[in-house]
C-alpha positions in Angstrom: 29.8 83.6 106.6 32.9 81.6 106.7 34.8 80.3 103.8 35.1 76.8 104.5 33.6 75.1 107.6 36.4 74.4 109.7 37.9 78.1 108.8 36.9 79.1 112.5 39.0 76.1 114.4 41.6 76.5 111.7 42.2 80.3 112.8 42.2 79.5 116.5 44.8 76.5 115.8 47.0 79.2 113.8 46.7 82.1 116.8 47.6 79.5 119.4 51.0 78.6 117.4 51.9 82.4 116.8 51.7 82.9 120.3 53.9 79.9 121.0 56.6 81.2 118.2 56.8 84.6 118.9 55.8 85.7 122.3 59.2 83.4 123.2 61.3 85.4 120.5 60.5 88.7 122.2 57.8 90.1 124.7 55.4 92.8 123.4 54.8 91.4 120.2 51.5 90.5 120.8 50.8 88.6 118.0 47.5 88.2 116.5 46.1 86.0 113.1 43.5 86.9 111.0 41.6 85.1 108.0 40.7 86.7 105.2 39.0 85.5 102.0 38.1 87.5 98.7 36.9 85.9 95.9 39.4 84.6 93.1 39.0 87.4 90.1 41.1 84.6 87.6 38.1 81.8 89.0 36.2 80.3 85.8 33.6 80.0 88.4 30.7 82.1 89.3 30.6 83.3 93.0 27.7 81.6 94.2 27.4 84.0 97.1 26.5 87.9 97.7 29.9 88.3 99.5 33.0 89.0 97.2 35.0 89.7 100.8 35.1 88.0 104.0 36.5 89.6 107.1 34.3 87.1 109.8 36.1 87.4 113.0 38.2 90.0 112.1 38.4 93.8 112.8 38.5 94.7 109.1 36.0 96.2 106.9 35.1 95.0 103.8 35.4 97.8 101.3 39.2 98.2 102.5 39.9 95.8 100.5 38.3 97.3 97.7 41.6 98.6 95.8 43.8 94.9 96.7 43.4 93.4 93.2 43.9 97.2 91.1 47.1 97.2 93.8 48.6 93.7 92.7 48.5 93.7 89.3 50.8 97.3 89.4 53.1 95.1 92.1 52.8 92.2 89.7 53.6 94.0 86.7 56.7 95.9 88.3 58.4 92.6 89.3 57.9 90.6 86.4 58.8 93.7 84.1 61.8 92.2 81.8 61.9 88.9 83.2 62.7 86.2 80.5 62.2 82.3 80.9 63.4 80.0 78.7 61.2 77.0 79.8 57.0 77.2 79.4 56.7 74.9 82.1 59.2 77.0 84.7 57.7 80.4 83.6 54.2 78.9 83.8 55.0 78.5 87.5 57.2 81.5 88.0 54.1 83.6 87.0 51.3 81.9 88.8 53.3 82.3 91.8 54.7 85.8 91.2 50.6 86.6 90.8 49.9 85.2 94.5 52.8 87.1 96.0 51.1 90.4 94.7 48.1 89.5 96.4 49.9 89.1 99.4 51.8 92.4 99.1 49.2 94.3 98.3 47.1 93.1 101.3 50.5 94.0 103.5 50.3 97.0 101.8 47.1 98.0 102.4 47.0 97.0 106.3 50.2 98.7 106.8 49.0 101.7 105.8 45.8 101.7 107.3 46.9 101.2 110.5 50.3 102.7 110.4 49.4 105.2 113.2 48.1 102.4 115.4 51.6 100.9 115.9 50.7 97.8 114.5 52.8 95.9 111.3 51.7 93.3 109.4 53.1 90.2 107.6 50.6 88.1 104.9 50.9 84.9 103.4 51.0 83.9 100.1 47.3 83.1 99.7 45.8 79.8 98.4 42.4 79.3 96.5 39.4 78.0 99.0 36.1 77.0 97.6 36.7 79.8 95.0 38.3 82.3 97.1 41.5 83.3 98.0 42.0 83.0 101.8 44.8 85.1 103.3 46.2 84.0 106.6 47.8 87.6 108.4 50.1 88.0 111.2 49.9 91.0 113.2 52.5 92.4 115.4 53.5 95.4 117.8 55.6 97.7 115.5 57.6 98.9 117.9 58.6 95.9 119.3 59.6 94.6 115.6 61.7 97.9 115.1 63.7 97.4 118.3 64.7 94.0 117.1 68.4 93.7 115.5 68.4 93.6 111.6 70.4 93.5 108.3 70.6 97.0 106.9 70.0 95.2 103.1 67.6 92.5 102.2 69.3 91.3 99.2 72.7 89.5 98.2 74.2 89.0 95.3 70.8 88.7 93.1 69.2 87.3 95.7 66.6 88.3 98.0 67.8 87.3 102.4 66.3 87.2 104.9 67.3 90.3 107.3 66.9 89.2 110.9 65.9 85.4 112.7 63.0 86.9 113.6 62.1 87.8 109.7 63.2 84.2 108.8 61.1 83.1 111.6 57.9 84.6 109.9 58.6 83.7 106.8 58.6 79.9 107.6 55.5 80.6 109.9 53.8 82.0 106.7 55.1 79.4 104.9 53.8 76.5 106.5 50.0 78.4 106.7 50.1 78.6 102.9 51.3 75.1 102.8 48.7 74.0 104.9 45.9 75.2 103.3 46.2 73.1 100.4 44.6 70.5 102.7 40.9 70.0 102.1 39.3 70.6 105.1 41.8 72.4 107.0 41.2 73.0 110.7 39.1 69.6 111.3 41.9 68.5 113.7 44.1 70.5 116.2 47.5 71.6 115.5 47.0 72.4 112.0 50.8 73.3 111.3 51.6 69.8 113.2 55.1 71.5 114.5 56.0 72.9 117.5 56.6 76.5 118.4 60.3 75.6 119.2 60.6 74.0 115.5 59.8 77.4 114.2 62.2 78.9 115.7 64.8 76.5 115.1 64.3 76.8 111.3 64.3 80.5 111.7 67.3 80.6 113.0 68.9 77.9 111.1 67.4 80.1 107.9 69.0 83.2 108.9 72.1 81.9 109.5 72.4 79.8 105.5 71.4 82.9 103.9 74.4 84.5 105.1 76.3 82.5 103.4 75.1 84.4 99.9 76.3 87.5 101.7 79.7 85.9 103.0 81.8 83.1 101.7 81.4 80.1 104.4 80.1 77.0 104.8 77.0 75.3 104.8 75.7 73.8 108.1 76.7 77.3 109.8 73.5 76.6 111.7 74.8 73.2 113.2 78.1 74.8 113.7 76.9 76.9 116.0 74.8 74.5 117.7 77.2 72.5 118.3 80.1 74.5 119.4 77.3 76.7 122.2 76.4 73.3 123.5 80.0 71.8 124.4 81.4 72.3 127.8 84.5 73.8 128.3 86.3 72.6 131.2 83.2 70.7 132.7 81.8 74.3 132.4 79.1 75.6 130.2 80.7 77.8 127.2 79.7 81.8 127.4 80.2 83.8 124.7 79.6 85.6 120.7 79.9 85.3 117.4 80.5 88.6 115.0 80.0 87.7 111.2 81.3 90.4 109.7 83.8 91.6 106.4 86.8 91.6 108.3 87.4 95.0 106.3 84.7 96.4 108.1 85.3 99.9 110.2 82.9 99.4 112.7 85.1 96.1 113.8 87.9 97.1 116.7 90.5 94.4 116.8 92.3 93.6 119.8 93.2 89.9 118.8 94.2 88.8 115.4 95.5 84.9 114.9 98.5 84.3 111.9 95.9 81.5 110.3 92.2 81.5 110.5 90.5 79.2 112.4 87.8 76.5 110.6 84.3 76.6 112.3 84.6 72.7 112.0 87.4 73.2 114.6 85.7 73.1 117.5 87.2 72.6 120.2 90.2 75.6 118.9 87.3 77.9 118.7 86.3 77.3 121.9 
């Protein structure tokens, strides 16, 4: 059975675009979707069917999912432990949402260790209720291709939790926009359900990565079209070649060789060029 009736097109539209997004990020990530549904325990509803887990069209079993709600209310509980909120309204939200994320973690949880010896890694959306259950839209990826990509050693800044590579912030808006998406009745009835293109994705990604520096170094906003636009100007009628360190400037791993009396602006940029 099938969650909703358009669940099959939906997961074909949602394949197509991972392919699009990632196979042009690196080759050998192979990426693969699956849709997952298990019934909604907080539901004032009775489940009208026999089937508490659906894994249609996927290679999972359904008693592996057997632990995920025991799992996400220990996550749950660990991240909301001491967390204080003055508004009802704000911590009303904070809480339903912090409650979804659990779901989702314990689901990456349990794949990841499940089929940690396989080589494969996987990412889950946050998951949204469908006709009673909660449907979980998973990327998976080659782990070994995901390790050799370049990375942040740390994943949080100053209080707040960044995003560690352009290809993380690229999955993160991918899974964004699936959880978004499935707040549409009906989802899948049309093509393109995520109605951007691959190149969008990436764009974002990148443009993601690059803001949440800015928590980790003092800088400006717009680092993304910064960039943009200094790679894009000719220099000399001749295409510009080149690289950008961010880095402390304290930083030992750095070797300098050049060192300018005043700093140059990134709005400067035809100096930086």
């Amino acid at each position: 059975m099938y969650v909703w009736g358009y669940q099959p097109h939906f997961k074909v539209s949602i394949n197509t675009k991972a392919e699009s997004i990632f196979n042009n990020i690196k080759e050998n990530l192979n990426p693969q979707i699956w849709v997952v549904g298990i019934w909604n325990e907080e539901t004032d509803r009775n489940n009208p069917n026999e089937v508490d887990v659906v894994t249609t069209d996927t290679p999972f079993e359904k008693d592996l999912f057997s632990s995920i709600n025991g799992i996400a209310r220990g996550i749950y509980n660990e991240n909301t432990n001491n967390v204080l909120i003055s508004d009802k309204y704000a911590e009303e939200r904070f809480h339903r949402r912090m409650k979804l994320q659990s779901k989702a973690d314990a689901m990456n949880k349990i794949l990841n260790e499940q089929y940690f010896h396989q080589n494969q890694l996987f990412y889950t959306a946050r998951p949204v209720d469908v006709n009673g259950y909660l449907v979980f839209v998973i990327l998976q990826l080659d782990n070994k291709a995901v390790l050799s990509i370049p990375s942040l050693t740390k994943n949080s800044s100053h209080g707040y939790t960044i995003n560690t590579s352009f290809f993380e912030a690229t999955v993160f808006e991918f899974l964004s926009s699936c959880t978004e998406v499935l707040n549409i009745p009906n989802i899948g009835e049309n093509l393109d359900v995520l109605r951007r293109s691959g190149e969008e994705f990436i764009k974002s990604g990148a443009e993601n990565f690059l803001n949440s520096l800015l928590f980790q170094f003092k800088g400006q906003f717009g680092l993304y079209e910064s960039f943009n636009l200094i790679s894009s100007q000719y220099y000399e009628g001749e295409e510009v070649s080149g690289g950008i360190i961010i880095s402390d400037k304290n930083n030992d791993s750095l070797k300098r060789l050049i060192e300018f009396d005043e700093p140059i602006k990134l709005s400067q940029h035809c100096i930086l060029q």
